[in-house]
C-alpha positions as CSV (number, residue, x, y, z in Angstrom):
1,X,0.0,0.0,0.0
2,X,2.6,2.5,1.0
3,X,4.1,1.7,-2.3
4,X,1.0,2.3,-4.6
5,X,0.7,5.8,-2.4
6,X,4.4,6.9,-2.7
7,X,3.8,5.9,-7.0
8,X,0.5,8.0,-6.8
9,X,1.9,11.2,-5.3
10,X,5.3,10.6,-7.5
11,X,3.1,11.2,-10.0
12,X,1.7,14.2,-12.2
13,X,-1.6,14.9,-11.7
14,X,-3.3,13.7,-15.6
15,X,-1.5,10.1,-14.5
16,X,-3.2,10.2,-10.5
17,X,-6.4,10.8,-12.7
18,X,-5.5,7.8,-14.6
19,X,-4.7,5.7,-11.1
20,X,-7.5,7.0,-9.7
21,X,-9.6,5.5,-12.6
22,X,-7.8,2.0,-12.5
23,X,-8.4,1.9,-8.7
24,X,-11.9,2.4,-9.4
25,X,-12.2,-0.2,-11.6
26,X,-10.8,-2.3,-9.2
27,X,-13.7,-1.3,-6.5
28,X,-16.4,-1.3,-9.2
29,X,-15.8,-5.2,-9.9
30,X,-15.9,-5.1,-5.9
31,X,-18.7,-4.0,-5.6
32,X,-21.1,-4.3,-8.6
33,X,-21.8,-7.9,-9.1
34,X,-24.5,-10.4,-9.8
35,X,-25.3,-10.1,-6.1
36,X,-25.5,-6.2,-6.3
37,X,-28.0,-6.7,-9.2
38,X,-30.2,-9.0,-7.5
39,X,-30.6,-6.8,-4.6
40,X,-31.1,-3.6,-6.6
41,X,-34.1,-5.3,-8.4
42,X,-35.5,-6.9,-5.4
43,X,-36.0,-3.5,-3.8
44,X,-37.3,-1.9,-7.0
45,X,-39.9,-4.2,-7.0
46,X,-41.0,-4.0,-3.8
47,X,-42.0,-0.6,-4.8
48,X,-45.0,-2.1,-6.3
49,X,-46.2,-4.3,-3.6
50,X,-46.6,-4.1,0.1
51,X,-44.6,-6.6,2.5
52,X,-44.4,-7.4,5.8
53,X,-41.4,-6.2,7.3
54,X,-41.3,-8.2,10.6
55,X,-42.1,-11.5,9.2
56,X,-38.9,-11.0,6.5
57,X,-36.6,-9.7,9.5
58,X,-37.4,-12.8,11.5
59,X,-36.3,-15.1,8.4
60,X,-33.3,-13.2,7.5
61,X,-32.3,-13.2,11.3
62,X,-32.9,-16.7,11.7
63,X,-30.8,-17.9,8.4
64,X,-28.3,-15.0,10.0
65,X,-27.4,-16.4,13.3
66,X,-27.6,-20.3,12.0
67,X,-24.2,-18.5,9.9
68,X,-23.1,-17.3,13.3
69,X,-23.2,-20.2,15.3
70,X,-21.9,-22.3,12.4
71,X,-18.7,-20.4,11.4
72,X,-17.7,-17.6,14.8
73,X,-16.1,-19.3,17.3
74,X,-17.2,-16.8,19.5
75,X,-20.7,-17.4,18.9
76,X,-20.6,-21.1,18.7
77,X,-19.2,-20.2,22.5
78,X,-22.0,-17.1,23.6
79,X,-24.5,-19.5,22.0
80,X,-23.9,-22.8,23.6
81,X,-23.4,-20.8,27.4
82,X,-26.4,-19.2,27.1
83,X,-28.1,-21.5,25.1
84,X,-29.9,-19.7,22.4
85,X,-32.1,-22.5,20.3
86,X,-32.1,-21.3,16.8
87,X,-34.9,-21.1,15.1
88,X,-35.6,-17.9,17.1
89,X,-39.9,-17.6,17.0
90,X,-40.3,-13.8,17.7
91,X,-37.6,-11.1,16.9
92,X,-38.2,-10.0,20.9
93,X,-36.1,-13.3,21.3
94,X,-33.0,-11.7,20.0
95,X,-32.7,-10.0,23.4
96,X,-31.9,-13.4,24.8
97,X,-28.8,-12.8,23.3
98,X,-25.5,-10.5,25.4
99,X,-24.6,-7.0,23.6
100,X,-21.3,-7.2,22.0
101,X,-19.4,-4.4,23.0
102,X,-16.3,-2.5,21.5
103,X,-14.5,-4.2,24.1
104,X,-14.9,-7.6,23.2
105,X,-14.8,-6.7,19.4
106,X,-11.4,-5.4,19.7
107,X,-9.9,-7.9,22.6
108,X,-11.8,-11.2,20.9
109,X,-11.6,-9.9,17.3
110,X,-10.5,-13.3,16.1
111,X,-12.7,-15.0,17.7
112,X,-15.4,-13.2,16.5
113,X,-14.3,-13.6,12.8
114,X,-15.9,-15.8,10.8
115,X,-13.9,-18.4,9.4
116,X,-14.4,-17.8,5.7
117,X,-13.0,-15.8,3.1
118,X,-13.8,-12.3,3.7
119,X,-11.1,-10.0,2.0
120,X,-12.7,-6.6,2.5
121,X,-11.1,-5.0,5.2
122,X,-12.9,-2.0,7.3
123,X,-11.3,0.0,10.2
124,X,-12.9,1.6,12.6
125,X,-12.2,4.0,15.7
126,X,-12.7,7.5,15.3
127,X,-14.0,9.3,18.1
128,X,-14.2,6.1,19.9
129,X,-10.7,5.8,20.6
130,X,-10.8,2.2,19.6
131,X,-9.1,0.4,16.6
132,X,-11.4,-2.3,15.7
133,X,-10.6,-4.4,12.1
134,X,-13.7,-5.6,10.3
135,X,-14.1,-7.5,7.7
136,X,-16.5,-8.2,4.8
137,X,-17.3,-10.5,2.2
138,X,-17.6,-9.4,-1.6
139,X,-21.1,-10.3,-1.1
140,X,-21.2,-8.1,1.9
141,X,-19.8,-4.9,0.3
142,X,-22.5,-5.6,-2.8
143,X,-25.5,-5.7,-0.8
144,X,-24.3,-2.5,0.8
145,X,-23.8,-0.9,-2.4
146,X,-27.4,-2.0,-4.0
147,X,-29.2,0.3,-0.7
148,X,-27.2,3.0,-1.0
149,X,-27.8,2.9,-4.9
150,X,-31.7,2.3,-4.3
151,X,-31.8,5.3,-1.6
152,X,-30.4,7.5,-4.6
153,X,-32.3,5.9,-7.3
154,X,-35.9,6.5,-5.3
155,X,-34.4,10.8,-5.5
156,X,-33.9,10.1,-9.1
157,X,-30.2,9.2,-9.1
158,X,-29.3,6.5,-11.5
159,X,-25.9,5.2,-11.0
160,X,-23.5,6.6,-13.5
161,X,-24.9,9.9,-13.6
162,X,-22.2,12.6,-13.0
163,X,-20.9,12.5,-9.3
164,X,-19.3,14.8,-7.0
165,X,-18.3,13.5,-3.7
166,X,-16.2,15.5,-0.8
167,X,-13.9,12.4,0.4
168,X,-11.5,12.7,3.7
169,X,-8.9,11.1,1.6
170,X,-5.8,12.9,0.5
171,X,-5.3,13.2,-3.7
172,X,-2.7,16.4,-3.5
173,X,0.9,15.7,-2.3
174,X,1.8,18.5,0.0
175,X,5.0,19.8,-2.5
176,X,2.0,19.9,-5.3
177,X,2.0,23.5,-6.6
178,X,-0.9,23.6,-8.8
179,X,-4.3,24.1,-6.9
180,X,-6.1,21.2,-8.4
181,X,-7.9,19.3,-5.5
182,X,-9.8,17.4,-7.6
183,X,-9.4,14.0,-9.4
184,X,-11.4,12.0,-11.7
185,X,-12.5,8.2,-11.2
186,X,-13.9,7.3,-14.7
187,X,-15.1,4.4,-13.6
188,X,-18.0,5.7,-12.2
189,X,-18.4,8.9,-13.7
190,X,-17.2,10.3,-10.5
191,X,-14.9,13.6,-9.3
192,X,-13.6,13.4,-6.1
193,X,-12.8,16.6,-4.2
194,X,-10.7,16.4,-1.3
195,X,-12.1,18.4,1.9
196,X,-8.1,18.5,3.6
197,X,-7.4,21.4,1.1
198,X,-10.8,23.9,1.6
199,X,-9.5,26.8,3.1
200,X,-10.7,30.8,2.3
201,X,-8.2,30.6,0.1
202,X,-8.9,27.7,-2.2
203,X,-12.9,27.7,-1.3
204,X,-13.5,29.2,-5.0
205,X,-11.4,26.6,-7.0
206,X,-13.6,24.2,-5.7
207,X,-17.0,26.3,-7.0
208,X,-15.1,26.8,-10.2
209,X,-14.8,23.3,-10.3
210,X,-18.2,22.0,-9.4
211,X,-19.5,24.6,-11.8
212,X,-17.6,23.3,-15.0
213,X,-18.3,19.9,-13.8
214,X,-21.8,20.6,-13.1
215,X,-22.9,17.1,-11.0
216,X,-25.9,16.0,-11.1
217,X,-25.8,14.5,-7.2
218,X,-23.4,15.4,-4.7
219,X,-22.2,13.1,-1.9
220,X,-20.0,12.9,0.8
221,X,-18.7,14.7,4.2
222,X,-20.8,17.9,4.6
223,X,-18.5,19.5,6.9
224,X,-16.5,20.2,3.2
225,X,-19.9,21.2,1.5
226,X,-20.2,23.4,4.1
227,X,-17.2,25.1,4.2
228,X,-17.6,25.5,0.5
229,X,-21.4,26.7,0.3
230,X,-20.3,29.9,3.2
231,X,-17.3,30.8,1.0
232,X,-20.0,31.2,-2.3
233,X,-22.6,32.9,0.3
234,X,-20.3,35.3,1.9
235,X,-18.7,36.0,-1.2
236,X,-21.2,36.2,-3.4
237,X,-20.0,33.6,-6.3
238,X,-22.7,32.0,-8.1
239,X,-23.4,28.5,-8.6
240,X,-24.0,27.2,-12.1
241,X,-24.6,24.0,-11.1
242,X,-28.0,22.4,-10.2
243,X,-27.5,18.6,-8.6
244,X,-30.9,16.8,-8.4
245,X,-30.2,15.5,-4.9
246,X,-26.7,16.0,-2.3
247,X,-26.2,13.0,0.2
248,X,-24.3,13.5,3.2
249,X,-22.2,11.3,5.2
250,X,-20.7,10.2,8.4
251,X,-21.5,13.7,10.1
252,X,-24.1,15.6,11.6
253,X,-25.3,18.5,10.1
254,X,-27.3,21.5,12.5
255,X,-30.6,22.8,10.8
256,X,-28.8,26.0,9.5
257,X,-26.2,24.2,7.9
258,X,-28.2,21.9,6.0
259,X,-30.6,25.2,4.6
260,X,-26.9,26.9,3.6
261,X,-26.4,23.6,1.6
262,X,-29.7,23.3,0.0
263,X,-29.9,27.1,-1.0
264,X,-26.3,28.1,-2.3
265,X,-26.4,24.3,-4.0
266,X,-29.5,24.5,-5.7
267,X,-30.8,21.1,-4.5
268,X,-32.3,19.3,-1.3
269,X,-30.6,16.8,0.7
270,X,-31.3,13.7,1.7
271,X,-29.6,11.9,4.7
272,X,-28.6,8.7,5.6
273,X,-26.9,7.1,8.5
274,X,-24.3,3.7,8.0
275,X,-21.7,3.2,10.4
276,X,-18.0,2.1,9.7
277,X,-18.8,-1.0,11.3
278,X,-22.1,-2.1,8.5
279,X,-24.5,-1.2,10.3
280,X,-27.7,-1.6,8.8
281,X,-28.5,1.7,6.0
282,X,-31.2,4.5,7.7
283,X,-32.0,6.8,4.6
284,X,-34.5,9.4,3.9
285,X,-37.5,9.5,2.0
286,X,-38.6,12.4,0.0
287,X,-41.3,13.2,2.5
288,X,-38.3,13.8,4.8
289,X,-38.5,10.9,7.0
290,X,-35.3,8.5,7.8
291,X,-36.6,4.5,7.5
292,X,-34.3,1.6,8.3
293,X,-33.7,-0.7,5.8
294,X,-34.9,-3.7,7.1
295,X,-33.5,-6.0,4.5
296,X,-30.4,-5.3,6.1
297,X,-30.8,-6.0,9.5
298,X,-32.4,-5.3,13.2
299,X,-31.9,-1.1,15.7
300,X,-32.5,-1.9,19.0
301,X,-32.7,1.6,21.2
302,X,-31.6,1.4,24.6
303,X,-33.2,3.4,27.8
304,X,-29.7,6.0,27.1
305,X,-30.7,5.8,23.7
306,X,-27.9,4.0,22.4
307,X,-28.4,1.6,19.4
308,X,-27.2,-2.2,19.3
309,X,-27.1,-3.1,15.6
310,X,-27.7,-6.9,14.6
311,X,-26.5,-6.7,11.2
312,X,-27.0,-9.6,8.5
313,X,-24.7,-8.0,5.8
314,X,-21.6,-8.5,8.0
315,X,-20.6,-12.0,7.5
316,X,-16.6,-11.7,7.4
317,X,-17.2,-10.1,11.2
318,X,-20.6,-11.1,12.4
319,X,-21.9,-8.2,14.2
320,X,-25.3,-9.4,16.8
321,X,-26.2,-6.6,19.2
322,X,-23.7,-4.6,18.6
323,X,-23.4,-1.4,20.7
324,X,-22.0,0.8,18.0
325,X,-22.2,4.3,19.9
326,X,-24.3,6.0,17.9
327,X,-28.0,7.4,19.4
328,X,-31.0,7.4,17.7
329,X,-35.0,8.1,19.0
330,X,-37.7,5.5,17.0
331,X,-40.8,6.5,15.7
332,X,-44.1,5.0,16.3
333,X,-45.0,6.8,13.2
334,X,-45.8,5.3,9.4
335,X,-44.8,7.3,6.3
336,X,-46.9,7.8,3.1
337,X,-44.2,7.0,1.4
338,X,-44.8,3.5,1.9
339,X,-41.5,1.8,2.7
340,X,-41.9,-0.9,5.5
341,X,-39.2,-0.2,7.7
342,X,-39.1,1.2,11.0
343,X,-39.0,5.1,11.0
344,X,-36.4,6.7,13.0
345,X,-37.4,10.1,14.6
346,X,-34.0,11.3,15.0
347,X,-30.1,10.4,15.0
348,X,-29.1,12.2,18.1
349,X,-25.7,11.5,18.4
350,X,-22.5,9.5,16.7
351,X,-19.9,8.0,18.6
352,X,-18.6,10.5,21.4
353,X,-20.2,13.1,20.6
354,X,-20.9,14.3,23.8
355,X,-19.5,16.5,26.7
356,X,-19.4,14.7,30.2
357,X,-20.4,16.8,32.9
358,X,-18.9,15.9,36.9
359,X,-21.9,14.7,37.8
360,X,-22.3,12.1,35.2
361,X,-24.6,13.7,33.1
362,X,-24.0,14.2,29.3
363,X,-24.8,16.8,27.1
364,X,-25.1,15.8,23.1
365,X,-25.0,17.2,19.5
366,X,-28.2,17.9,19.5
367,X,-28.1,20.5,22.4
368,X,-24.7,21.6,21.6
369,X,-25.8,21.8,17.6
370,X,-28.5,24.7,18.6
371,X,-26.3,27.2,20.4
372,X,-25.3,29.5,18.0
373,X,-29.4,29.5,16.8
374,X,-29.4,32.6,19.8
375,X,-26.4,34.1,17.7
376,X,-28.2,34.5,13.7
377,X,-24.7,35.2,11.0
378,X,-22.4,36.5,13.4
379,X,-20.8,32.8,13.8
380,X,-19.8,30.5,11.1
381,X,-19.2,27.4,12.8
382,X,-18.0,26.1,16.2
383,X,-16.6,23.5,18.0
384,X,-16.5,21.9,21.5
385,X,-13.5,20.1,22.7
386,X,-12.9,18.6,26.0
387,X,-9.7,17.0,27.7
388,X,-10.4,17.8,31.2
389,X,-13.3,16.7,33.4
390,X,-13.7,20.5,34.6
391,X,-13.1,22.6,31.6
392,X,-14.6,23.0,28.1
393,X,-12.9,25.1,25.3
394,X,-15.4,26.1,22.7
395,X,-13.4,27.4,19.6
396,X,-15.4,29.8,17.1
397,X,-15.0,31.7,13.8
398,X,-16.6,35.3,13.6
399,X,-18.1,36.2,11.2
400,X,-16.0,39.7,11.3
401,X,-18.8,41.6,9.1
402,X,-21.4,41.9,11.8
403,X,-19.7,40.0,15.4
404,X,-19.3,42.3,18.6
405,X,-17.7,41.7,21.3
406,X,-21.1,41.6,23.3
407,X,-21.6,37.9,21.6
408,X,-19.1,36.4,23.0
409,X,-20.7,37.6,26.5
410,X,-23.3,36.2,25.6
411,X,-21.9,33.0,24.1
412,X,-20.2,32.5,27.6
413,X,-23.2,32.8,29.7
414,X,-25.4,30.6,27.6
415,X,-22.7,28.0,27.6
416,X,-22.1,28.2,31.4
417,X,-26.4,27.8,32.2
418,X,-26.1,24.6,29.6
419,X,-23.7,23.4,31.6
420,X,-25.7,24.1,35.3
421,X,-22.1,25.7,36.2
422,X,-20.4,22.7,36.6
423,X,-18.0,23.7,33.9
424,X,-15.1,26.3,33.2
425,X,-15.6,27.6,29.5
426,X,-12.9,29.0,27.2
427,X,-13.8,30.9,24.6
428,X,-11.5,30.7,21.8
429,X,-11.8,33.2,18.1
430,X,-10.1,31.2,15.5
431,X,-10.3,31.8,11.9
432,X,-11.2,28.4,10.9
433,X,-12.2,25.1,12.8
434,X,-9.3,22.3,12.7
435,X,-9.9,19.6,10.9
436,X,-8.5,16.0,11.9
437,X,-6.2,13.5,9.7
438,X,-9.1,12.0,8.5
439,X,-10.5,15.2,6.8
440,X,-13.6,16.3,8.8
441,X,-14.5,18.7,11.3
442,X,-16.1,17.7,14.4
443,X,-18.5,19.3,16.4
444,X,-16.8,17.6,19.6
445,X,-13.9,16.9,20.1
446,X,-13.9,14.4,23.2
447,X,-10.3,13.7,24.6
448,X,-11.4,12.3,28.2
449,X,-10.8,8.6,28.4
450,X,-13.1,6.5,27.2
451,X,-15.1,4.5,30.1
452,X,-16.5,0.9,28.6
């Protein structure tokens, strides 16, 4: 790997467009197979008749878990101690089975593999703190592929259609000179921009860019579409191009941010929720309501509102309860819209996205997300870290055109009633938000070690 890397950024930039191409040929043979197909139409023809969600989750559980017990040592183990008798009669049995924690993902990892071929390898960590190795099979990863590609396809996205996706991954060497942030995958009709290089001073290559290459979806990290879409507001630069649909990922987005998006882009958005690990997909509908694809596996909501994913598309790593670290709120709720799987009120949190409080009690994006609500255009974006049990530093840019120095007064004393005055609170003016190695910006940054 460090070999292909040190070739790729050896290279001048028409031959990484080339590599970048080849490479996704590679991934589209990956990922686009008989399997994928089969999928795809399966859910496009459920659009024509109704099913019954529960009854199909029960089966695919059922025919899950026999894998489980067959090929995980660490199942044939949980399985046996606790003795779990598979057929399972009622999806309420699944709680007969113990959550799987990080902890015993990372420290029993092997043991929890499945022994069959599954070369697709996924990390995970992040915010977690935890380095955790996954794996898939081919069939896994096409599965995958065939919801994400149905989500699009019911917002009028057909695959191949001109693409436009902010990616955390680096494509411009640091001794490049030419500001070209931007690279071309062929294979999928597909320009990838790289978020690690948006700055105020590169912001309008990227809308030249988008405008010449005029996509017609956008996907990706939004905290780069974001950056981009203030740069064209405050500025004033138009936007030529007109994307039917933008799909974020991995990060949360506040109310204000996603209506900057929508309105300098032209287009509405439409989220989804997948975590590193294959968890099951939660997408959007266009009456604005996020469903679980069933097909794909089983959300349990604890009283905390944590989720514990049973997933049936993770056969290199079989994942059963899983307590990912994410947050969500179900919804008793049905949709017009007619999809069949559960509808989920709200994601409410990802990973540790939260600041601890001494007396045990956590405060989470959601919260945090609406502070700057009280403070309309006079802040551009903000973030939260914490390292220390008794002290938050909240980092902020200005907007300089219209912030006074009464805001941050107020700022301070808003933050200190959220926090019941348990907590010190640094104010910090910066003129842009860090981002981390892996490209994004996070809303919270939490240092304090990580309790399992």
């Amino acid at each position: 790997m460090q070999l292909k890397q040190s070739i790729y950024f050896h290279s001048p930039i028409f031959l990484q467009n080339i590599l970048t191409t080849i490479y996704g040929r590679v991934l589209y043979q990956e990922r686009y197979g008989p399997v994928y197909q089969k999928r795809l139409q399966e859910l496009k023809e459920k659009e024509r008749f109704q099913t019954n969600a529960q009854t199909e989750q029960l089966a695919r559980l059922n025919q899950f878990l026999l894998f489980c017990q067959t090929y995980s040592p660490y199942y044939q183990e949980l399985f046996e101690q606790y003795r779990i008798t598979l057929p399972l009669e009622t999806l309420d049995e699944l709680k007969q089975i113990p959550v799987l924690s990080k902890e015993i993902l990372r420290t029993r990892n092997a043991d929890v593999h499945a022994k069959i071929r599954a070369p697709i390898l996924g990390k995970t960590g992040g915010t977690t703190g935890k380095s955790i190795q996954v794996h898939y099979t081919k069939e896994d990863m096409q599965i995958r592929m065939a919801h994400l590609d149905y989500f699009k396809w019911t917002h009028g996205i057909e695959r191949g259609m001109r693409r436009a996706s902010f990616t955390g991954q680096t494509l411009a060497a640091e001794s490049q000179k030419a500001p070209v942030y931007w690279r071309m995958n062929k294979a999928i009709n597909q320009m990838l921009f790289t978020i690690k290089n948006i700055n105020p001073q590169t912001a309008a290559l990227y809308i030249e860019q988008l405008n010449r290459f005029n996509p017609e979806s956008i996907d990706g990290l939004p905290s780069g579409m974001i950056e981009v879409a203030r740069h064209a507001k405050k500025y004033n630069i138009r936007c030529t191009f007109r994307p039917k649909a933008i799909f974020p990922t991995a990060e949360m987005m506040t109310a204000a941010e996603r209506q900057l998006i929508e309105e300098v882009f032209h287009a509405p958005i439409f989220d989804q929720y997948a975590s590193s690990e294959g968890a099951p997909i939660v997408a959007e509908c266009r009456y604005g309501k996020k469903h679980l694809h069933y097909e794909m596996g089983i959300i349990e909501v604890e009283e905390d509102g944590q989720i514990l994913v049973t997933s049936f598309d993770t056969h290199g790593t079989p994942l059963v309860r899983y307590r990912v670290g994410d947050r969500m709120t179900l919804s008793e709720t049905t949709c017009q819209c007619g999809h069949a799987g559960p509808v989920i009120a709200s994601i409410d949190g990802r990973g540790r996205s939260f600041i601890q409080l001494k007396n045990g009690h956590r405060i989470f994006e959601g919260e945090l997300a609406g502070i700057v609500r009280a403070f309309p255009n006079c802040i551009e974006r903000v973030q939260y870290i914490q390292s220390d049990k008794e002290e938050i530093v909240m980092l902020y840019v200005p907007d300089e055109r219209c912030f006074k120095e009464e805001h941050e007064k107020e700022l301070y004393f808003v933050l200190k009633r959220l926090f019941g005055g348990q907590m010190e609170v640094l104010l910090r003016a910066v003129p842009e938000i860090p981002k981390e190695i892996s490209g994004k910006t996070l809303l919270i940054k939490q240092l304090l070690p990580e309790t399992s």
